[in-house]
C-alpha positions as CSV (number, residue, x, y, z in Angstrom):
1,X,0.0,0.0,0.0
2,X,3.0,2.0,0.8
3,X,4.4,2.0,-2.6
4,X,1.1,2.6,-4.1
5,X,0.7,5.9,-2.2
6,X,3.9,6.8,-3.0
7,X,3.6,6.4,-6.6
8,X,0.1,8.5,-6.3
9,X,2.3,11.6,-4.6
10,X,5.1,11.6,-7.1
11,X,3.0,11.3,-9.5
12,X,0.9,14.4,-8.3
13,X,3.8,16.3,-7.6
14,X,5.6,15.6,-11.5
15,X,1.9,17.1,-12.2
16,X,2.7,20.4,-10.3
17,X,6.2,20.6,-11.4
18,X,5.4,20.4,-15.4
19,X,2.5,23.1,-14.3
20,X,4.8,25.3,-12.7
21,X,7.8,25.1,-15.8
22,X,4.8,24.5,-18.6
23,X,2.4,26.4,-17.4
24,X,2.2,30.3,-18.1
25,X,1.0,32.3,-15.3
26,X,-2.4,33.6,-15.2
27,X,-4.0,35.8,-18.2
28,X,-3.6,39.3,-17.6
29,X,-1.8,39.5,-14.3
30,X,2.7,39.0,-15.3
31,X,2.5,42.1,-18.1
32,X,4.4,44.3,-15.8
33,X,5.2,47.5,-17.8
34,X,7.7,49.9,-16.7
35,X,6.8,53.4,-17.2
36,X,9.6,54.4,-19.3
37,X,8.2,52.0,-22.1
38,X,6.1,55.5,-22.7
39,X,8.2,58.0,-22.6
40,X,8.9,59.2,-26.3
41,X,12.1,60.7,-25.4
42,X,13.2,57.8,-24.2
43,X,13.0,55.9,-27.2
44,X,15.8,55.7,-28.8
45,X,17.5,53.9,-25.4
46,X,14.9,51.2,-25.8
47,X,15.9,47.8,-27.8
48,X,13.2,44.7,-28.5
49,X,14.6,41.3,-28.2
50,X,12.6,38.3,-29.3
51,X,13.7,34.5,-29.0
52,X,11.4,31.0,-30.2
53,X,9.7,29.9,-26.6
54,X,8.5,26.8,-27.5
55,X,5.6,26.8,-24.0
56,X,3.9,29.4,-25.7
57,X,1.3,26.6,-27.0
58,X,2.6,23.6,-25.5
59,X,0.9,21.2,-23.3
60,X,2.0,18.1,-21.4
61,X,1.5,15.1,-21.9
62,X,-1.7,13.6,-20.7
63,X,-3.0,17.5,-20.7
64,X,-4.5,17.6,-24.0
65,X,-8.5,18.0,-22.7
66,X,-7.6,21.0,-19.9
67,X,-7.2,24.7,-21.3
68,X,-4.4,25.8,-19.2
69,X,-5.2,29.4,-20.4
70,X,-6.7,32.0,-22.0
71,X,-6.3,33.0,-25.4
72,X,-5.5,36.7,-26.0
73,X,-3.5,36.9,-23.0
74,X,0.2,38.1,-22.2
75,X,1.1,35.2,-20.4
76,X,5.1,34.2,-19.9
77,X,6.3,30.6,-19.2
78,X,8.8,30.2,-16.7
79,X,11.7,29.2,-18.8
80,X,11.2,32.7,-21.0
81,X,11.7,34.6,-18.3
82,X,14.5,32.7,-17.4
83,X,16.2,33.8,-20.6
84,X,14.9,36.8,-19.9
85,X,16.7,37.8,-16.9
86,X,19.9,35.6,-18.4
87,X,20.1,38.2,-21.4
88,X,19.5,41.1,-19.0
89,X,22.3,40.6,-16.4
90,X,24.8,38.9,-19.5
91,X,24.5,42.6,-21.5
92,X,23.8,44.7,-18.4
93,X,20.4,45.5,-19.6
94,X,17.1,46.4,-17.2
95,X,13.9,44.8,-18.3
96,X,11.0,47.0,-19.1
97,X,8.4,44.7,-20.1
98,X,8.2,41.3,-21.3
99,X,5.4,39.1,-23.2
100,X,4.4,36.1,-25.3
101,X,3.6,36.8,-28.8
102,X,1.4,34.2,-29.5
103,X,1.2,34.2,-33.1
104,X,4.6,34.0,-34.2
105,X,5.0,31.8,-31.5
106,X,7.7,33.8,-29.6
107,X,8.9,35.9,-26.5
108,X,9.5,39.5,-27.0
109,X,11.5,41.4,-24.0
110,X,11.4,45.2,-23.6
111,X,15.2,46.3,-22.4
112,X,16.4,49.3,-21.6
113,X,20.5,50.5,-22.4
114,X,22.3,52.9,-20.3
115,X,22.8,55.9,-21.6
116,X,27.0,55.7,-21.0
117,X,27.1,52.9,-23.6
118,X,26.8,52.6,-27.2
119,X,23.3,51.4,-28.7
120,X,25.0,50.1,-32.0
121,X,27.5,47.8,-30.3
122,X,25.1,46.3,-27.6
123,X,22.6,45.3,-31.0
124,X,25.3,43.8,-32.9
125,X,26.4,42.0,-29.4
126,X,22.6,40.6,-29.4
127,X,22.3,39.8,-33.3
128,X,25.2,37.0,-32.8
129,X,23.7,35.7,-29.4
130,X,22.9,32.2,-30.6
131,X,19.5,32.4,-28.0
132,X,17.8,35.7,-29.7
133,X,15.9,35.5,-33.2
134,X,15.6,39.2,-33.5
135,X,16.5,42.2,-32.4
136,X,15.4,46.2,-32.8
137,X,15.1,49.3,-31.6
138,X,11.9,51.0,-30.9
139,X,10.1,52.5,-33.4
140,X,7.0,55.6,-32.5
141,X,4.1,55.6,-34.6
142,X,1.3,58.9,-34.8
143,X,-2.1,59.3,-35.7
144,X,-2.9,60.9,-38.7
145,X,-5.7,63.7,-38.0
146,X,-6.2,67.6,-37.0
147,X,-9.0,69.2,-36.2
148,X,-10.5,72.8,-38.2
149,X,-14.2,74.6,-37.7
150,X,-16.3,74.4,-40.7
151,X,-20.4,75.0,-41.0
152,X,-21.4,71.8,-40.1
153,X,-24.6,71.3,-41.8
154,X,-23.3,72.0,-45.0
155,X,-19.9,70.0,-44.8
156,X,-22.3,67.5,-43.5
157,X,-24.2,67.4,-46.5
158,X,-21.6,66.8,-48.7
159,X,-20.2,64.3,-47.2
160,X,-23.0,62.2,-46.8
161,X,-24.1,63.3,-50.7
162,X,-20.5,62.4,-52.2
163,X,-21.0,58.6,-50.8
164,X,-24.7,58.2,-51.0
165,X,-24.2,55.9,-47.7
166,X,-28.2,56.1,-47.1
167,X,-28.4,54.2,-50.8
168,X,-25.9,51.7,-49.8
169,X,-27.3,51.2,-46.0
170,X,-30.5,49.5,-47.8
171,X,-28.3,46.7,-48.6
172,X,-25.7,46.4,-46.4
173,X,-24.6,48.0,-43.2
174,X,-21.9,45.9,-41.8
175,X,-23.2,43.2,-40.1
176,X,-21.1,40.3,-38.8
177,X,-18.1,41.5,-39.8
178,X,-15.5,42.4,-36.9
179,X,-13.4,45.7,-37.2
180,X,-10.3,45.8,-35.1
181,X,-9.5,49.8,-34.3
182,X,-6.0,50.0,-32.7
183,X,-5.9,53.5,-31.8
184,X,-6.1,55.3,-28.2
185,X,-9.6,54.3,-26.4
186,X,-12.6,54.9,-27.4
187,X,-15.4,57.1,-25.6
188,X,-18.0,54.1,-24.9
189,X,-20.4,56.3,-23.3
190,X,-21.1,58.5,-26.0
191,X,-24.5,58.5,-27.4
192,X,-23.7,57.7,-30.9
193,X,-21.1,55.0,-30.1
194,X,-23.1,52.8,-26.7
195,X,-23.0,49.9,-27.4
196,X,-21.4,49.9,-30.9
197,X,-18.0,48.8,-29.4
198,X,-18.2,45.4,-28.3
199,X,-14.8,44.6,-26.7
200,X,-12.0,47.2,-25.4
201,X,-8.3,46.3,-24.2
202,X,-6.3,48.5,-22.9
203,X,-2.1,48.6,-23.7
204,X,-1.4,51.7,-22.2
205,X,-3.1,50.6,-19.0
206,X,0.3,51.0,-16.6
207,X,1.4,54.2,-18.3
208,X,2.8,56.7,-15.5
209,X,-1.3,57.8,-14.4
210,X,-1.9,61.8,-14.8
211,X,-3.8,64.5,-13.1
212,X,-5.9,64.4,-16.0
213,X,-7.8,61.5,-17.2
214,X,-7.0,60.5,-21.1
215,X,-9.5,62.4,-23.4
216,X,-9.8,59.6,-26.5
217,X,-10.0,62.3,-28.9
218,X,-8.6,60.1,-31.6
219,X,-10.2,57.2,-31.4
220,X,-13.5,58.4,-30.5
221,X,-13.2,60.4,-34.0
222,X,-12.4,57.1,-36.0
223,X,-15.0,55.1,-34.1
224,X,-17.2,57.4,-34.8
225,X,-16.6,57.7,-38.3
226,X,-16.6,53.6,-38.8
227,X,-20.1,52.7,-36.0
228,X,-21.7,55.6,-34.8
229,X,-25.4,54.6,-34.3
230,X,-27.8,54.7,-37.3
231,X,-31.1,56.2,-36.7
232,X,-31.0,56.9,-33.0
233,X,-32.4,60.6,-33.9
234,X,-29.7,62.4,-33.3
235,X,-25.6,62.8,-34.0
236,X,-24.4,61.4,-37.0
237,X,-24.7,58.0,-39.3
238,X,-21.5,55.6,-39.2
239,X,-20.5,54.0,-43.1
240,X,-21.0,50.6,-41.2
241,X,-23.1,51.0,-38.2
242,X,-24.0,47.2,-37.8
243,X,-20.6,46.3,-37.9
244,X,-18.6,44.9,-34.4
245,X,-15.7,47.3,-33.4
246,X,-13.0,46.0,-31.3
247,X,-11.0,48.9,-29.7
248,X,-7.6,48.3,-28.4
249,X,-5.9,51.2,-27.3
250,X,-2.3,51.2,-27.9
251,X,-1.6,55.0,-28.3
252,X,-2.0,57.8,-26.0
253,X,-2.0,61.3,-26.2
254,X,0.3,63.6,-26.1
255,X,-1.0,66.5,-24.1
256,X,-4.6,66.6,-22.8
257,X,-7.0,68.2,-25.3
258,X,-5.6,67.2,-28.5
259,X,-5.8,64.6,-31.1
260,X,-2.4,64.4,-31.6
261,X,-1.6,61.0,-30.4
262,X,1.4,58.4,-30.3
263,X,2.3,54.8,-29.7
264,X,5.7,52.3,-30.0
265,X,6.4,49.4,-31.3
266,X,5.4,47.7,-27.8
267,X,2.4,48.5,-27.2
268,X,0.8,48.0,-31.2
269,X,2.6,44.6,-31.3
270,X,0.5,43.9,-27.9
271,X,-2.5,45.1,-30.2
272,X,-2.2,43.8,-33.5
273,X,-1.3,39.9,-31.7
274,X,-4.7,40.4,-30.1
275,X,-6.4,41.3,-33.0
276,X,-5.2,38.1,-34.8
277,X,-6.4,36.1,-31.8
278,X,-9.4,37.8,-31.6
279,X,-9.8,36.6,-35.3
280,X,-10.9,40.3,-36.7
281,X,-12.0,40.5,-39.9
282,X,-10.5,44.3,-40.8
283,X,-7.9,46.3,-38.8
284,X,-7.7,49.9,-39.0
285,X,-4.7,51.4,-38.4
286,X,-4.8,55.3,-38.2
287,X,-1.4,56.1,-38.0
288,X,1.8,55.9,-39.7
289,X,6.1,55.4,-38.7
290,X,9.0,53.7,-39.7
291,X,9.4,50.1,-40.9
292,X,9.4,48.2,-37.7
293,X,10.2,44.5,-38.4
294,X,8.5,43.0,-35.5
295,X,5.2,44.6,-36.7
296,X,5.5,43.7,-39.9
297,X,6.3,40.5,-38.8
298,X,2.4,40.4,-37.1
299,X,0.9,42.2,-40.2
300,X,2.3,39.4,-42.5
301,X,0.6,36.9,-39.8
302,X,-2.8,38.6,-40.0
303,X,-2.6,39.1,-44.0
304,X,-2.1,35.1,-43.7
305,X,-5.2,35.1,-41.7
306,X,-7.5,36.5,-44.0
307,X,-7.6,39.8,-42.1
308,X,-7.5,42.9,-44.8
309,X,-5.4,45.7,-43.0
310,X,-6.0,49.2,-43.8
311,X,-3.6,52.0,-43.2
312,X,-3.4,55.5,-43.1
313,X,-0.5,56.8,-45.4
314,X,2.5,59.0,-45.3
315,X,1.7,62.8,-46.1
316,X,5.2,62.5,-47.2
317,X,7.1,59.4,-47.6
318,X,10.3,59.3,-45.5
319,X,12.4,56.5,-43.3
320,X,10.1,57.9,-40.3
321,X,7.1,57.4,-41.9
322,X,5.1,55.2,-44.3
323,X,5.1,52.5,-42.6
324,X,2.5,50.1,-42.6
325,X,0.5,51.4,-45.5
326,X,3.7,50.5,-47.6
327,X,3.4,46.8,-46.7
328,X,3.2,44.4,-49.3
329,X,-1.0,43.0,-48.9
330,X,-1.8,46.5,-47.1
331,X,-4.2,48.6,-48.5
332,X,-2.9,52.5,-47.8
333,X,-5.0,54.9,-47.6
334,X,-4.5,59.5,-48.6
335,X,-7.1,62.1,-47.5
336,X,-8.9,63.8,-50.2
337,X,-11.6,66.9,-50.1
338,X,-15.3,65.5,-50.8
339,X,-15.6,67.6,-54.1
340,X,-12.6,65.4,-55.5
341,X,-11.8,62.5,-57.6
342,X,-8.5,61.1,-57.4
343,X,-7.3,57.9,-59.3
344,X,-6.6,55.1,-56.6
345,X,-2.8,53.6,-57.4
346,X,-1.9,50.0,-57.9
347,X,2.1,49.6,-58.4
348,X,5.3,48.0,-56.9
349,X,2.8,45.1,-55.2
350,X,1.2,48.4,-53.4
351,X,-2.4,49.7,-52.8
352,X,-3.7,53.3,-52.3
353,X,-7.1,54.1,-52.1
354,X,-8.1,57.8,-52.0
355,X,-11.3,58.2,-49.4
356,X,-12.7,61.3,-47.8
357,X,-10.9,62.5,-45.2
358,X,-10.9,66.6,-44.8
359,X,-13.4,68.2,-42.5
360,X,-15.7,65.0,-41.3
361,X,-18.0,65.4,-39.0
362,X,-17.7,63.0,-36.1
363,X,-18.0,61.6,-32.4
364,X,-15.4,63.5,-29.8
365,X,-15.4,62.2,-26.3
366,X,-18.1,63.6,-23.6
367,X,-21.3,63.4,-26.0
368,X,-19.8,66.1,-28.4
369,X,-19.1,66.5,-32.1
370,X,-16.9,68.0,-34.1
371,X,-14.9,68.2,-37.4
372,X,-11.8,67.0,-37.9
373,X,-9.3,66.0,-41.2
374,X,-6.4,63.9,-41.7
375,X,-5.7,60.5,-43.5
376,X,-6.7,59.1,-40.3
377,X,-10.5,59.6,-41.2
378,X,-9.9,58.9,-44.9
379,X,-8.7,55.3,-43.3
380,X,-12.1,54.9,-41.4
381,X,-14.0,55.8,-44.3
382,X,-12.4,53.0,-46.0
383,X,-12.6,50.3,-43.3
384,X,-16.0,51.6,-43.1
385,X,-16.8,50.6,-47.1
386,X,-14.6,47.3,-46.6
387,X,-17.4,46.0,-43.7
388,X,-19.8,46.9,-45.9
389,X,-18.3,44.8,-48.8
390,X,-17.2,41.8,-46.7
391,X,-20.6,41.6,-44.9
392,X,-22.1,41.1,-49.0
393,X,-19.3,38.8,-50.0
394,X,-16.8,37.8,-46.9
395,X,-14.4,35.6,-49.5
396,X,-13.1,38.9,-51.2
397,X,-9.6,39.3,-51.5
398,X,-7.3,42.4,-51.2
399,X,-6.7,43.0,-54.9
400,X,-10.2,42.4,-55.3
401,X,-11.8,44.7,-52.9
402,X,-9.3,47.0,-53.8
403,X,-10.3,47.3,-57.4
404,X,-14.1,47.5,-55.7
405,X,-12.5,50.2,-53.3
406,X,-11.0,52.8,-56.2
407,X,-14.3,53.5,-57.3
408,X,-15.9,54.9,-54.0
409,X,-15.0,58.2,-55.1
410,X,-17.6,57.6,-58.3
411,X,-20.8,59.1,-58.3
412,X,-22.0,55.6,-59.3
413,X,-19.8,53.7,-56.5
414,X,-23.4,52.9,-54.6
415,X,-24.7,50.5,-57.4
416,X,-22.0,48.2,-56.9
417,X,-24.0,46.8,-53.4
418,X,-26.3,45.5,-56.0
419,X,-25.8,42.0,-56.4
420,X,-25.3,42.0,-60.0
421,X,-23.2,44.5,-60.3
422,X,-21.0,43.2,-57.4
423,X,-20.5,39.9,-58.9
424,X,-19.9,41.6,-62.3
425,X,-17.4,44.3,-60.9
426,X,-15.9,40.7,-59.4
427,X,-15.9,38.6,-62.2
428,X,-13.9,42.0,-63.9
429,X,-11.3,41.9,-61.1
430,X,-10.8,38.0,-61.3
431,X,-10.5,38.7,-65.3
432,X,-7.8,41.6,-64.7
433,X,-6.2,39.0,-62.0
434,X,-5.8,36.2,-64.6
435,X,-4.4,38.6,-67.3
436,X,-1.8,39.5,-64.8
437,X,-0.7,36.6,-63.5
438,X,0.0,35.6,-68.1
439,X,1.7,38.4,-68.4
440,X,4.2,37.5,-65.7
441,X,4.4,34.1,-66.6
């Protein structure tokens, strides 16, 4: 009996130990985040390391029927960290932050380099570490949007007029389709936006707290421009009101009162690995920066996925800007006035789409509304148009709902939700697709 019992403990306790090495730690509680991770002037003392953790998705043997944990969170196994603190105190570096990134199947580590030593040398140090896959420095993205008084009832008009959304709303208004807006937060009380978001995460949530609470201008502006509620009887009418918007803030203002906005290559990597798991159907990027391999890395992933990504562009293309709407299998997106038409660009493998973008009306935080430009809105107008299309035919490609996309600008673009002409204006795009591919072959 003796031996029996014993073999029950160990057993049990082999149990605990793979549970306790295996196992990450609970979803939501182990992403500590240094406040330094948001300070902008900081930056360029910041590195990202990333390494292959295998426990990411692993499970033991004779585990196969438990979940272990949640998907979506930012949970770290035990033998990361490990390698964590080994890089740290081999390189002299102080970990900011650390997290699993799920869908690349890897840890990425947040360090920090004093500011007596040399950035350069400590990278090339870490490229030839035999442990570490990649490494980087931190990039800063910004929003792309300003505000500027108009007459609103007029500017109104013609916004509404130069899209003839109430044509297009008869057929389609975005329902079941998922739009992912990483941005800053979104104003969830406002009257034209409760209960049109119907998930929020929060990436900035251990930034250094203020006196003042953040204002949300930006992404209250793009929400609002994307959901806000359709015949409530009052406010304004959202391209795809129907539609399920994810917010995940991952940018943060950059004084109180003002839409100018920022985030890092932390916090949107956080974002954009949550959207994937969240299994969005559109992601809507507002904001522009420099390459960043690590994101492009998770913008690959998602364009795997099926998820279209639509990015604001550049106003002026640069090494510190660009970046993603230059992304092979993004569709980039320019502001134009609503009395224009502007040919939407297909070359070098990359799409632009001209949309709307210069003195919309839209939702502000605190019930309010106001008019604001930028590429930024032009981007919502277009994830906007892309729920619409998807929620008619979900199978669309990006070449194919780009060539849909260029003719928004057209009088005409609202016969195109007609069935007929959709699958004609798709059976064109397939043709055009074919004749391509010949040409190159």
């Amino acid at each position: 009996m003796l031996n029996s019992h014993l073999k029950i403990y160990l057993g049990i306790a082999l149990w605990l130990m793979a549970m306790v090495f295996a196992f990450p730690a609970k979803a939501g509680r182990d992403l500590f985040i240094d406040p330094e991770v948001y300070d902008s002037k900081q930056t360029n003392r910041i590195i990202l390391v990333t390494y292959t953790d295998m426990h990411i998705s692993s499970i033991p043997i004779g585990m196969s029927n438990l979940t272990y944990r949640q998907r979506g969170s930012y949970s770290s196994s035990t033998w990361s960290k490990r390698i964590a603190s080994s890089i740290g105190d081999d390189y002299k570096l102080k970990i900011l932050s650390q997290w699993s990134i799920s869908e690349i199947g890897e840890h990425c580590v947040v360090y920090a380099i004093d500011e007596d030593r040399s950035i350069d040398e400590v990278i090339n140090a870490l490229t030839n570490d035999h442990r570490i896959s990649g490494v980087q420095t931190m990039s800063t993205f910004q929003v792309m949007a300003s505000s500027e008084y108009t007459d609103p009832y007029y500017r109104l008009q013609a916004n509404i007029q130069s899209m003839n959304i109430n044509e297009i709303h008869k057929r389609t208004t975005g329902k079941n389709v998922t739009i992912a807006i990483i941005d800053t937060g979104v104003d969830t009380r406002h009257p034209d936006l409760e209960g049109q978001i119907q998930h929020s995460k929060n990436f900035v949530a251990q930034k250094s707290l203020e006196q003042q609470p953040a204002s949300e201008l930006h992404g209250t502006a793009v929400a609002g421009v994307i959901a806000a509620k359709a015949n409530n009887g009052e406010g304004i009418v959202g391209i795809a009101p129907d539609s399920n918007v994810i917010a995940l803030k991952a940018c943060w203002e950059v004084k109180a009162g003002s839409l100018e906005a920022i985030c890092n290559s932390f916090t949107l990597a956080l974002a954009i690995n949550s959207a994937i798991e969240m299994e969005a159907d559109i992601l809507n990027l507002s904001l522009t920066g420099p390459y960043d391999p690590l994101l492009a890395r998770l913008i690959e992933k998602a364009v795997q996925r099926g998820i279209i990504i639509i990015a604001s562009k550049a106003d002026k293309d640069d090494e510190e800007s660009g970046f993603p709407a230059r992304q092979p299998g993004v569709i980039g997106v320019s502001s134009i006035n609503a009395n224009n038409i502007m040919q939407s660009l297909y070359e070098d493998h990359l799409l632009t789409v001209y949309a709307p973008g210069e003195e919309i009306l839209t939702t502000l935080p605190k019930g309010t509304y106001d008019f604001v430009s930028g590429n930024s809105l032009a981007t919502a107008h277009v994830s906007g148009l892309t729920a619409l299309l998807l929620q008619l035919k979900r199978d669309l490609t990006n070449h194919q709902l780009f060539n849909l996309l260029v003719k928004a600008n057209e009088p005409s673009f609202h016969k195109i939700f007609r069935n007929r002409q959709l699958n004609n204006a798709i059976k064109l795009t397939l043709r055009s697709e074919k004749q391509s591919k010949n040409r190159v072959n």
